[in-house]
N, C-alpha and C positions, 0 to 999 in steps of 0.2 A: 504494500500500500504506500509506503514513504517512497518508494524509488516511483513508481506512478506521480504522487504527488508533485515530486521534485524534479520529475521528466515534464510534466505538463505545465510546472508553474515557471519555470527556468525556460521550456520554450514558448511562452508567450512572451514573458518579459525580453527573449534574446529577437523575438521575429517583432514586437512591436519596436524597440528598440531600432534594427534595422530596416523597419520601414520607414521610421522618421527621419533617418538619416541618409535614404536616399535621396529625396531633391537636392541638399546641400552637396552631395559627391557630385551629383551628377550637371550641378552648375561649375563645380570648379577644375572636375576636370572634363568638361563640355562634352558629357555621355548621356544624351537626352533619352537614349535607348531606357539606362534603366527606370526612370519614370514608370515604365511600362506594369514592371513588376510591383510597385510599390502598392496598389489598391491590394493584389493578392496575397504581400505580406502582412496584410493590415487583414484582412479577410481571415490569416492563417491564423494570427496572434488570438485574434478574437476567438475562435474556432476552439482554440489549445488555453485560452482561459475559463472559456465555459466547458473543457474536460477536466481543467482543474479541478472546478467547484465542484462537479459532478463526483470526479473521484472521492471528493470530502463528502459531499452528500451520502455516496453509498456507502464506501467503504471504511471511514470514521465515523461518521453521525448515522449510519444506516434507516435511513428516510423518519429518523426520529424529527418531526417541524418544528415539534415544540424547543426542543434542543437545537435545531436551525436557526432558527429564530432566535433566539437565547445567546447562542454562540455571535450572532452577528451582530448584537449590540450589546452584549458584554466582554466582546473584548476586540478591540481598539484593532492590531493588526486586521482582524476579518472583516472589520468595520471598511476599511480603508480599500481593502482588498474587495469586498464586496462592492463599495463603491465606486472603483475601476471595470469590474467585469459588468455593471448596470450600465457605464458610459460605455464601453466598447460592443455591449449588446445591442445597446443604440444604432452605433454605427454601422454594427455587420446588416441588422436589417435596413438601415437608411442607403448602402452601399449600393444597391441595384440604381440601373436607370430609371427605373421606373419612380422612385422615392426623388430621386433627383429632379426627377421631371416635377413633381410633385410641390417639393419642399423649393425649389428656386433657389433664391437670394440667401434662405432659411438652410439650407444644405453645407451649406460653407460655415456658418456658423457654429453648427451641429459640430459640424466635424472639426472644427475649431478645440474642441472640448477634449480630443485625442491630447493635448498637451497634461490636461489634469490628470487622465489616466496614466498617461506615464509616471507621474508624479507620485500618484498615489500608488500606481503598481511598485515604484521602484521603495517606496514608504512600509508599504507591506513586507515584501521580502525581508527590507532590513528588519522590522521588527518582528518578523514571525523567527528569526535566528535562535535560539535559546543563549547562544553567548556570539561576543562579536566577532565575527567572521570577516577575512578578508575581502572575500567574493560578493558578500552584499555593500560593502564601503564599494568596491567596484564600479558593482551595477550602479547604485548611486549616483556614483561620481559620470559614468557614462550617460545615463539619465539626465543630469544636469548639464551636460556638454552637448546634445543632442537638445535640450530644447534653447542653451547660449546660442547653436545653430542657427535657430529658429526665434533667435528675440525680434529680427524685426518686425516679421509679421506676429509676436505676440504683444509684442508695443505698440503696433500700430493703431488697435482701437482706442486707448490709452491717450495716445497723441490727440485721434481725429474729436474725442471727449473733450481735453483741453484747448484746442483748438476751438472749438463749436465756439466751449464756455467762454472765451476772448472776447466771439465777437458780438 
């Protein structure tokens, strides 16, 4: 069950992780190719966090809800962890054309939100560690470098706020 756990939760966080980080490569070293893959690594990550919770579901909490329930707001890691794979479940189903077509302007937005899950995913890991490990200071630290990638467009609405408020 732990080797399940820690193959499923290890690769969402390694395939989200390198999903975000493909626009930045692929502007710097002008590989617009991989673009390509980046919805289906976002697609994967999602896929392999909700086998995560799954495996926690059956194989530790054995479909006890009351204990599901329990566990995800009394303790802080699941908490945070839980609410990474709620945003990412977003995404996997907003991910078709079809939601796109749908949601418009709203879809960018949405998917905007992939930044907190990272955050929160890389937040879980570390605290779910029972002592401090180096591989979750890692992940971390790669987690924080991946969305420094990504400040401008998370500053951006930030800006266009202060701006507004100027004028």
């Amino acid at each position: 069950m732990q080797y399940l756990l820690d193959f499923t939760g290890i690769g969402a966080l390694n395939l989200l992780l390198l999903s975000l980080t493909i626009s930045p490569l692929s502007r710097v070293f002008k590989f617009i190719q991989l673009i390509r893959i980046r919805k289906t690594l976002g697609v994967y990550a999602a896929i392999y966090a909700l086998s995560h919770f799954g495996v926690f579901i059956v194989f530790e909490l054995q479909f006890e809800w009351r204990l599901i329930v329990s566990e995800i707001i009394d303790r802080p890691y699941i908490t945070v962890g839980f609410c990474s794979l709620f945003i990412l479940s977003l995404l996997l189903v907003s991910s078709f054309d079809f939601a796109k077509s749908k949601l418009k302007r709203n879809w960018q937005r949405l998917h905007n939100w992939v930044y907190l899950a990272l955050a929160l995913a890389c937040l879980h890991f570390l605290w779910s560690i029972k002592s401090t490990e180096i591989e979750a200071i890692i992940y971390f630290a790669m987690g924080i470098a991946a969305l420094l990638l990504r400040r401008d467009k998370l500053l951006k609405p930030l800006k266009q706020k202060i701006i507004k408020n100027r004028k």
